[in-house]
C-alpha positions as CSV (number, residue, x, y, z in Angstrom):
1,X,-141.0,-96.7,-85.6
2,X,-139.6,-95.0,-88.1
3,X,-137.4,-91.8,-87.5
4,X,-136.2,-88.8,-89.6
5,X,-132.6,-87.1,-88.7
6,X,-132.0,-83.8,-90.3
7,X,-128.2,-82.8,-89.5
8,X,-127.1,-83.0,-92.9
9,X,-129.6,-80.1,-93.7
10,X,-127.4,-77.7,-90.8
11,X,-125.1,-76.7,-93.5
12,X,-127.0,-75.0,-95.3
13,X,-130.0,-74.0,-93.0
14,X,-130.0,-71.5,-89.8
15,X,-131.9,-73.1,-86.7
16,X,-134.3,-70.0,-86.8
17,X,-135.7,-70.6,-90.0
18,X,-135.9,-73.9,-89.7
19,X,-138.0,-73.3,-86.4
20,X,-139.7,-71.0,-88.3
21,X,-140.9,-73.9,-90.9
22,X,-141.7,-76.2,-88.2
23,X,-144.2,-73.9,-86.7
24,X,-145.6,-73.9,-90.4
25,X,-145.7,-77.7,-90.7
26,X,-147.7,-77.6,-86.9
27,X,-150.1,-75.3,-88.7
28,X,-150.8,-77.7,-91.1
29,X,-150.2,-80.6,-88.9
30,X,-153.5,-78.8,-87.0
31,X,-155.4,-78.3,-90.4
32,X,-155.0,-82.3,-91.5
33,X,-155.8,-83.3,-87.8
34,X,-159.0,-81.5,-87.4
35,X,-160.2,-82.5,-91.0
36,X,-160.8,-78.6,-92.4
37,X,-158.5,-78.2,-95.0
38,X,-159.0,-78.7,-98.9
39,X,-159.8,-82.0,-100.2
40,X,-161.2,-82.8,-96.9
41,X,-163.8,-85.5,-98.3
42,X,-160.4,-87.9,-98.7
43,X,-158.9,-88.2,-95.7
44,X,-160.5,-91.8,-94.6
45,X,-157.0,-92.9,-94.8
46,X,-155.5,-91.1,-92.1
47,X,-157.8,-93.8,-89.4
48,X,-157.4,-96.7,-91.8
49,X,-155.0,-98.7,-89.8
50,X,-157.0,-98.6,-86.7
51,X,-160.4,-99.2,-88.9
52,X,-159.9,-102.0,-90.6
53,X,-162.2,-104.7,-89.4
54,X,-161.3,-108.3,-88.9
55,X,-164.0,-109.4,-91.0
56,X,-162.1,-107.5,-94.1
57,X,-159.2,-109.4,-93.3
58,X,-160.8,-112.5,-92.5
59,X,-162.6,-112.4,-96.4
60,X,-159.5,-111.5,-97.6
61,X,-157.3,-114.0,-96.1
62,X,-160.2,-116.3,-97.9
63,X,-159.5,-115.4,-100.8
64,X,-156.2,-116.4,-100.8
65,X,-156.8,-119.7,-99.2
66,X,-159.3,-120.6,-101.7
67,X,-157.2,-119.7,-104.8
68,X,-154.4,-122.0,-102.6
69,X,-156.8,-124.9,-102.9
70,X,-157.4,-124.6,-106.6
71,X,-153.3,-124.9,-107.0
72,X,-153.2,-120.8,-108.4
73,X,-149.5,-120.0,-108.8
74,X,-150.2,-116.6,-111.0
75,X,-152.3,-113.9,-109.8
76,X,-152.4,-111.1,-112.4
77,X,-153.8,-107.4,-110.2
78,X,-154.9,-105.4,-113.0
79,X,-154.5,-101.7,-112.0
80,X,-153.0,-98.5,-112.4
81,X,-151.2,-95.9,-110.1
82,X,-151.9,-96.5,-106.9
83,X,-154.1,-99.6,-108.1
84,X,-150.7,-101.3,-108.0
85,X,-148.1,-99.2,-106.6
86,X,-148.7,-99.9,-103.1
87,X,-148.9,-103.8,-103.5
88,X,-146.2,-103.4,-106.0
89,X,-143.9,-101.9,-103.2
90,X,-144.9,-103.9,-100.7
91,X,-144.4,-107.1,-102.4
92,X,-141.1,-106.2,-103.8
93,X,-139.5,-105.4,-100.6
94,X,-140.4,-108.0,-98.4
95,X,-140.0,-110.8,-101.4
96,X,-136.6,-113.2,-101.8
97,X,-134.5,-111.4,-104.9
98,X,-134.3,-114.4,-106.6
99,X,-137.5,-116.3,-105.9
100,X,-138.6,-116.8,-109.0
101,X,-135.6,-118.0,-110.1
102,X,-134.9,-120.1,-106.9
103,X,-138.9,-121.7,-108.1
104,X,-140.3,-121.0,-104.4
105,X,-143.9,-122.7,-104.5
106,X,-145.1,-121.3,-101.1
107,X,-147.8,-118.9,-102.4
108,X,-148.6,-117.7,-106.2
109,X,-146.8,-115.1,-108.1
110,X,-147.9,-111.8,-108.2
111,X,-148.0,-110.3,-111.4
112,X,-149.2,-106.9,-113.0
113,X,-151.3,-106.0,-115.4
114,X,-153.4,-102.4,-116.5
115,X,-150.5,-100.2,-115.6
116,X,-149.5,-99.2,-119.5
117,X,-150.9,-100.0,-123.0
118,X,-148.1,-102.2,-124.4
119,X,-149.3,-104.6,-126.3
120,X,-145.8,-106.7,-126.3
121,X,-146.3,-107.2,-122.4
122,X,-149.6,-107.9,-122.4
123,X,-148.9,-110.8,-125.5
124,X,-146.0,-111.7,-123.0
125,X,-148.3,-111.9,-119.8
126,X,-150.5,-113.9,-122.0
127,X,-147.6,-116.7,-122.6
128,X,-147.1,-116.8,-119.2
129,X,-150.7,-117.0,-118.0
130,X,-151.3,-120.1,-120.8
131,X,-148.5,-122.0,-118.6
132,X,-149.9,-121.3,-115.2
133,X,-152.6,-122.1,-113.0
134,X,-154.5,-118.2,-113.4
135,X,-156.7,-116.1,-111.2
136,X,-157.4,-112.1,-111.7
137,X,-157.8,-109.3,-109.4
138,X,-159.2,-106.4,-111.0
139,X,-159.0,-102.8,-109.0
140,X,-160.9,-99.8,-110.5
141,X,-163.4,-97.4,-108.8
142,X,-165.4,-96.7,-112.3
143,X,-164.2,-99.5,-114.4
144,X,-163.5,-97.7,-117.6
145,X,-160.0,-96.5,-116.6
146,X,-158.4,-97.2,-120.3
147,X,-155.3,-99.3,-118.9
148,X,-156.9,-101.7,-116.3
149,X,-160.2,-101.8,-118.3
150,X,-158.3,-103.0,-121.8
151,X,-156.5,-105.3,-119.7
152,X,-159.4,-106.6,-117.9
153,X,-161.3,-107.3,-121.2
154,X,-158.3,-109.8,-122.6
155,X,-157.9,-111.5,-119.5
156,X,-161.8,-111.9,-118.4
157,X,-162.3,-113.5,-121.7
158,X,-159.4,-115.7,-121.4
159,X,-159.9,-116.7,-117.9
160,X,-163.7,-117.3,-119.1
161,X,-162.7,-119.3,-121.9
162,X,-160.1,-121.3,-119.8
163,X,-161.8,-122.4,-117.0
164,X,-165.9,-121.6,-118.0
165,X,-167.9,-118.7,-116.7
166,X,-169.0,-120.3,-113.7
167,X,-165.0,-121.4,-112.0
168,X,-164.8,-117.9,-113.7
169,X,-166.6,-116.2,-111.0
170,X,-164.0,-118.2,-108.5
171,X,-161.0,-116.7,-109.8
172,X,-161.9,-113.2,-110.6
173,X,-162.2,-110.9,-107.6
174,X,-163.0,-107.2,-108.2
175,X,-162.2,-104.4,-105.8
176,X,-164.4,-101.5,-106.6
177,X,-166.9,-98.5,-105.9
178,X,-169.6,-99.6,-103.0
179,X,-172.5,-99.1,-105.2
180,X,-171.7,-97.9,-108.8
181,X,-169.9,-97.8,-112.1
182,X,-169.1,-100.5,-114.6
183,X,-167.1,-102.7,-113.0
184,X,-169.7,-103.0,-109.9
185,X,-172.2,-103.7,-112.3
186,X,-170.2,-106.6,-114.0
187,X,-169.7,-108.1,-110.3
188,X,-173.1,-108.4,-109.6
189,X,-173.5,-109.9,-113.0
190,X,-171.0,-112.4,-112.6
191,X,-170.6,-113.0,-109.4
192,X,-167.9,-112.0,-108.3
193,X,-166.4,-111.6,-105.0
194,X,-165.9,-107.9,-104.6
195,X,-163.9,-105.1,-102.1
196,X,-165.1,-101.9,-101.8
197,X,-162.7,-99.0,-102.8
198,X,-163.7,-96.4,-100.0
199,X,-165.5,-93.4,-101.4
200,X,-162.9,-91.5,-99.2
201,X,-159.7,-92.6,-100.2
202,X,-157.5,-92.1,-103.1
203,X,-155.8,-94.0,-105.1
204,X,-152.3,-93.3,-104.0
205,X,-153.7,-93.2,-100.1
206,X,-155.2,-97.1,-100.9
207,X,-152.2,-99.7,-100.1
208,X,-153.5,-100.3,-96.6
209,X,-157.2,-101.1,-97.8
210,X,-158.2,-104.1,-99.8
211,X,-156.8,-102.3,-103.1
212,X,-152.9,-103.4,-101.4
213,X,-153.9,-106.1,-98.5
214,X,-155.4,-108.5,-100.8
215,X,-152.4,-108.7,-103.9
216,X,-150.2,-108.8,-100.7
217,X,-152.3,-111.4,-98.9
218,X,-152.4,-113.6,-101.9
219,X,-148.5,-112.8,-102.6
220,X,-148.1,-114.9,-99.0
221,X,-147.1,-111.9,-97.1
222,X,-148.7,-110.9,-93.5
223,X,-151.0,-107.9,-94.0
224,X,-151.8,-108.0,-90.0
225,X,-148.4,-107.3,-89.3
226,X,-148.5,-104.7,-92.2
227,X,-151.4,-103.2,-90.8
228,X,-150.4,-103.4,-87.1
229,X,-147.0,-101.1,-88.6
230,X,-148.8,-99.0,-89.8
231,X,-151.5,-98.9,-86.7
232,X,-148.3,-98.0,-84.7
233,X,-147.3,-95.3,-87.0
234,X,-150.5,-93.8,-87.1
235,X,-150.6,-93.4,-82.9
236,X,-147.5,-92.6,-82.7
237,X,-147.7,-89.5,-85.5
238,X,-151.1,-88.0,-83.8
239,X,-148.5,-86.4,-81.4
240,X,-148.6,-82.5,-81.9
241,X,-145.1,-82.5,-81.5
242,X,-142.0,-80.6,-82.7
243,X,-140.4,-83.8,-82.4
244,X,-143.4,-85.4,-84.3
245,X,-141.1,-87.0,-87.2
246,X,-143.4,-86.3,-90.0
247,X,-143.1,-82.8,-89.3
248,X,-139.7,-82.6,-89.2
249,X,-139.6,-83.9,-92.3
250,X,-142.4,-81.6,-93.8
251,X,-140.8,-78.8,-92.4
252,X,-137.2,-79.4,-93.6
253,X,-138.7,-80.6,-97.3
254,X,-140.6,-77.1,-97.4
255,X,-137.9,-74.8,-96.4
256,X,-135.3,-76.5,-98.7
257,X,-137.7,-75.8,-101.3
258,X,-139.1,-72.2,-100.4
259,X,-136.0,-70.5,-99.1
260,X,-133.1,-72.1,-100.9
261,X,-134.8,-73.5,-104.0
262,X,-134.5,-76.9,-104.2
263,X,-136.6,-78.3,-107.0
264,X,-136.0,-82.2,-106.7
265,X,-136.5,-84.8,-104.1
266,X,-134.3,-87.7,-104.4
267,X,-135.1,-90.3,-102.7
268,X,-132.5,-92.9,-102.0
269,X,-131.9,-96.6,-101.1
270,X,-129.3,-98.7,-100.3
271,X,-131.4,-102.0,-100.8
272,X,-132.6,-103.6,-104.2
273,X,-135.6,-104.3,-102.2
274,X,-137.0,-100.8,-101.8
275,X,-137.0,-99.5,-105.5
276,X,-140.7,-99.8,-105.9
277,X,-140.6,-98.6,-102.9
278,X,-139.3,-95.3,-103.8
279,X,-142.1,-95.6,-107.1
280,X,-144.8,-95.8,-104.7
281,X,-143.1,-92.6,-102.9
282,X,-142.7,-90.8,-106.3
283,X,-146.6,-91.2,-107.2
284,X,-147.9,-89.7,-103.8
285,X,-145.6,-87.1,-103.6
286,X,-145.2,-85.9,-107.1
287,X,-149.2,-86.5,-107.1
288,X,-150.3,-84.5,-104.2
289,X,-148.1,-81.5,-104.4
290,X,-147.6,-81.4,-108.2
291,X,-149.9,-78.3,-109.2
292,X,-151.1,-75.0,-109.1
293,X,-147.3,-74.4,-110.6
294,X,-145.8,-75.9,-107.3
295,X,-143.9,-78.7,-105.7
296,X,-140.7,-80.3,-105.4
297,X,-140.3,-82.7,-108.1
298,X,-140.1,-86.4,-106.5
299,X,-137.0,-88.5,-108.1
300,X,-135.2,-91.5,-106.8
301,X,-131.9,-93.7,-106.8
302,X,-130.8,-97.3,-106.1
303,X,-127.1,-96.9,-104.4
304,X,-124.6,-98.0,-104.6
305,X,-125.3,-99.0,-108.4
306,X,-126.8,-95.3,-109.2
307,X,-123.3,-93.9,-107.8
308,X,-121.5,-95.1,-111.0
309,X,-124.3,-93.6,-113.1
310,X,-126.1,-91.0,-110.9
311,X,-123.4,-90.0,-108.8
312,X,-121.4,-87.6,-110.8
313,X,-124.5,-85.3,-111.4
314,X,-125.8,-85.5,-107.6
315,X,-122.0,-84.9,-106.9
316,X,-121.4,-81.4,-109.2
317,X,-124.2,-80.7,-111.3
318,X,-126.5,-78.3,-111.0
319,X,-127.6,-77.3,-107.6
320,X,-131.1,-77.7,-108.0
321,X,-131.9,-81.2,-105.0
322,X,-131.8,-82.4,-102.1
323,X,-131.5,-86.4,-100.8
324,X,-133.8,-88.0,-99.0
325,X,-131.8,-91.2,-97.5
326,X,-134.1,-94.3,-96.5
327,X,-132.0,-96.5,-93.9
328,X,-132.4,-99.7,-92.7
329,X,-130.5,-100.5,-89.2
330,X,-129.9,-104.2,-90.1
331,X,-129.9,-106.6,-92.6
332,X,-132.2,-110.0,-92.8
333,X,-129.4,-112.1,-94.1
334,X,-125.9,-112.5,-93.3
335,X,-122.9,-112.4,-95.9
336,X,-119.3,-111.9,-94.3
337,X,-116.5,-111.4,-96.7
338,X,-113.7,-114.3,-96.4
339,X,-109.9,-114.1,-96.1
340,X,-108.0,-115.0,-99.5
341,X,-104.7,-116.2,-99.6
342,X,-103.4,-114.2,-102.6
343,X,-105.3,-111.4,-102.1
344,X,-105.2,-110.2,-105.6
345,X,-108.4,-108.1,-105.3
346,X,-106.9,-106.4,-102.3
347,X,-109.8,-106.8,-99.9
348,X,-108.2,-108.7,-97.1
349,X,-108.5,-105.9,-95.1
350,X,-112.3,-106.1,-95.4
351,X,-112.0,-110.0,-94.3
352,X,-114.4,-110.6,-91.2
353,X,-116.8,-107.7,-92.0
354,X,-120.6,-108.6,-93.3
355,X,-121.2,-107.1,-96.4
356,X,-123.6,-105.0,-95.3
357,X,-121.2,-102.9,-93.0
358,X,-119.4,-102.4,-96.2
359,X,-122.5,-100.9,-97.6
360,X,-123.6,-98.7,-94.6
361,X,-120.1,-97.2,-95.0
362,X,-120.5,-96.4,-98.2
363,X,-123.9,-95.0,-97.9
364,X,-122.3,-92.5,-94.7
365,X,-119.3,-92.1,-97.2
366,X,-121.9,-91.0,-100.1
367,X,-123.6,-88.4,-97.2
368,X,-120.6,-87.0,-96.5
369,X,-119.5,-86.3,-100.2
370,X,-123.1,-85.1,-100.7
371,X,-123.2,-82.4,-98.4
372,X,-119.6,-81.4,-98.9
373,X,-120.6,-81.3,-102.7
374,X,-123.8,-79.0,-101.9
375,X,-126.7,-81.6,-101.7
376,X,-128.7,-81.4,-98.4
377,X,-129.4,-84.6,-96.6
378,X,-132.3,-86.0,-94.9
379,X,-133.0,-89.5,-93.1
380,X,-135.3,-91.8,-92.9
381,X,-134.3,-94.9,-90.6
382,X,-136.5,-98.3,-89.8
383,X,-135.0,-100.7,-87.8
384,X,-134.9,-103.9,-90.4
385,X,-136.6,-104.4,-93.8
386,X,-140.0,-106.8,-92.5
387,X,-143.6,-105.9,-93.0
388,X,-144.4,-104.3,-89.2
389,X,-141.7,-101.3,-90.0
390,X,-143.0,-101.2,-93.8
391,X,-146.0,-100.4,-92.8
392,X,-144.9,-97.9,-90.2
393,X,-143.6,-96.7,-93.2
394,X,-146.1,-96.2,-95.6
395,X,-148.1,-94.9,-93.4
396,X,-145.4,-92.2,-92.2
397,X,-145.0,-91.1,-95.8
398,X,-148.8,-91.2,-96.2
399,X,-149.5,-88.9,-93.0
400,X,-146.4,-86.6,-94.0
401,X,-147.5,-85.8,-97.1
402,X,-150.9,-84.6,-96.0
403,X,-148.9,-82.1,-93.6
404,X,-146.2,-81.1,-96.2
405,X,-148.6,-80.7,-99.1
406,X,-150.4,-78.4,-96.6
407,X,-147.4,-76.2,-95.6
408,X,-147.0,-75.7,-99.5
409,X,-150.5,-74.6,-99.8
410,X,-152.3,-77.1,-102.3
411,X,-154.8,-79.2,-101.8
412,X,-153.0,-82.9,-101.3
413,X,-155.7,-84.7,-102.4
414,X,-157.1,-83.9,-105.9
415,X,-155.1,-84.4,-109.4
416,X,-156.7,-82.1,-111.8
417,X,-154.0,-82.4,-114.1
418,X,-154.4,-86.1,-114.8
419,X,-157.2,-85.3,-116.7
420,X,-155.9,-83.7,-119.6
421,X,-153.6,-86.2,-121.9
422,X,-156.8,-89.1,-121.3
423,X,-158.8,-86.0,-123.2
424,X,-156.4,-86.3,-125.9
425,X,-155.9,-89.9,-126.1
426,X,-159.7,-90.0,-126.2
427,X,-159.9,-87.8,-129.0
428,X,-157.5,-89.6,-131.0
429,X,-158.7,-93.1,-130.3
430,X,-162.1,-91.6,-131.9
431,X,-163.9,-92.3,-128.8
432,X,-167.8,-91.7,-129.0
433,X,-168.6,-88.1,-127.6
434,X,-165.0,-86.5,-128.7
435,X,-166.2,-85.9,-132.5
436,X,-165.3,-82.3,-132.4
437,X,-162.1,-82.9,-129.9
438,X,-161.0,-85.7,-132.7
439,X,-161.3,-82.9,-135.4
440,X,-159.4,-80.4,-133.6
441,X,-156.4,-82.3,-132.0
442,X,-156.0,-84.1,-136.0
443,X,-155.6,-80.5,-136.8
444,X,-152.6,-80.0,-134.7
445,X,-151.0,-83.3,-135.8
């Protein structure tokens, strides 16, 4: 289970007002949990880990052992935001480093597609996919998001052209609205197997539906002991507890904010494998409580390597953050640093230790200097880096964010904002309807 410590917050905090906050974050703990607060009509995540049926996972897990029998080895997921974040995160973390160097054949490569407009990656996706044995998943609610839909077009026809429309059909699987929109229509046309996007969950609340399980399924990865993390988590945060981690951490977050005026989040980790992670983290955070001219901007760093970058600004620049440390307990893989006979590195004094004690020093070394240098510190432990406890995870972030978005007082669950560069990008990409838009934003240019 996953657990938040917030000591390296006493410096700077008095036990009454942090009491104080907690009592706030129960407020809003209540408001989540009896389903009365704003954006109400999206919380069909917060029972997703419990909900979802064997029969989802059973036509998932299909999926991927049909696309095994054809010989797939590239699976490009079209999608944007939390389209692909979640997979994206999921997949990165509990992946080998080197696997595609190391040429690992046990399931196909994940790869993604629809999350920008650069036409040099997509040509570059396009050289890879000519190589490779292909099939698409394609994840939009309405099917005329710009990036995923302009990304969809080159690869439907390519796939089509490839392999013919009917084996088509075989490899394209669309996750989408229940009943409506463009791309629901084009499944039924084609015949495509199809997920439903629920009507109740957002984007960024989607990894643990069919939007994340099935790139993750494909990837090769377990998504019942994903979901069975996350099932955990989600009993285990119902408590209306002052203990209840996620409020801790909602509370502490909020009064570093309100009280002492910390701007930025950063979010840090001490493995390679959580970067996306932290991406994932930086879209539902910065997302959710991002508006009405509030919110603690979400950032993130990869230690030790950020500390020769990073470092001297966390260290003494301006006051403005605080750290958010994700720790992991134990390592997967063992690496113990050797004895050498001349010793010219001078690190014989390190001989015997596994490299990873090395790096939870340095990461207790970098807390210390942190608070010392002004930076508040939470953490955020899991026991070891495998897909129970990153599902635990997500889901504690998830659930958190619903109660910390709350104590703010914004509505977690819309993104108004969003809205207004696709208006402009509309506009100037002479879109049908936007005539008079087109006129007036040329006028600015």
């Amino acid at each position: 289970m996953v657990k938040v410590d917030v000591k390296g917050c006493e410096p700077f905090v008095e036990q009454a007002k942090f009491e104080s906050y907690v009592n706030k974050a129960l407020e809003a703990f209540d408001t989540l949990d009896a389903e009365n607060g704003a954006g109400n009509d999206f919380l069909g995540w917060k029972h997703l880990p419990s909900e979802i049926s064997e029969s989802i996972i059973n036509d998932i897990e299909s999926i991927r052992n049909l696309w095994n029998r054809k010989g797939v080895d590239l699976v490009i997921a079209i999608g944007i935001g939390g389209s692909y974040l979640g997979a994206k995160c999921v997949i990165e973390a509990l992946s080998h480093n080197f696997a595609r160097q190391l040429k690992h054949k046990d399931a196909p490569e994940v790869v993604f597609a629809g999350n920008n407009l650069s036409e040099e990656y997509l040509a570059e996706l396009m050289d890879l996919a000519v190589e490779r044995n292909v099939a698409c998943i394609v994840i939009s609610k309405s099917g005329t998001t710009t990036e995923p839909a302009v990304a969809f077009r080159i690869f439907k026809q390519y796939i089509e052209s490839r392999y013919g429309k009917k084996e088509a059909a075989e490899r394209i699987v669309a996750i989408t609205d229940a009943s409506r929109g463009a791309l629901k229509t084009l499944s039924n046309q084609e015949g495509y197997k199809s997920f439903i996007v629920p009507d109740n969950v957002g984007g960024r609340f989607s990894v643990l539906t069919p939007v994340g399980l099935l790139p993750i399924a494909v990837a090769g990865f377990d998504i019942r002991e994903l979901v069975d993390g996350a099932k955990k988590a989600e009993r285990a945060l119902a408590a209306r507890e002052k203990s209840n981690p996620a409020i801790q951490y909602a509370a502490m977050r909020n009064l570093l904010h309100t009280e002492l005026g910390k701007s930025v989040e950063i979010l840090v980790n001490y493995s390679p494998k959580l970067t996306y992670v932290s991406e994932w983290w930086k879209q539902l955070y910065g997302e959710s409580e991002g508006k009405d001219s509030k919110g603690i901007f979400p950032a993130s760093v990869n230690n030790t390597a950020d500390l020769h970058s990073m470092g001297q600004f966390i260290q003494e620049g301006s006051r403005i953050m605080f750290e958010t440390v994700l720790h992991v307990d134990s390592a997967r893989r063992s690496v113990v640093i050797e004895s050498d006979e001349q010793n010219l590195d001078q690190l014989n004094y390190l001989s015997g230790k596994h490299v990873e004690h090395c790096n939870h020093m340095a990461e207790i070394g970098t807390r210390l200097a942190h608070i010392d240098g002004g930076v508040p510190q939470i953490t955020i432990s899991i026991d070891t880096l495998d897909a129970k406890r990153l599902g635990s995870l997500l889901y504690f972030f998830e659930f958190a964010c619903g109660i910390s978005a709350y104590t703010l007082g914004v509505n977690p669950f819309n993104q108004p904002g969003v809205e207004a560069y696709k208006k402009n990008m509309f506009a100037l990409l002479e879109k049908p309807g936007y005539e008079e838009a087109t006129e007036a934003i040329k006028a600015r240019l």
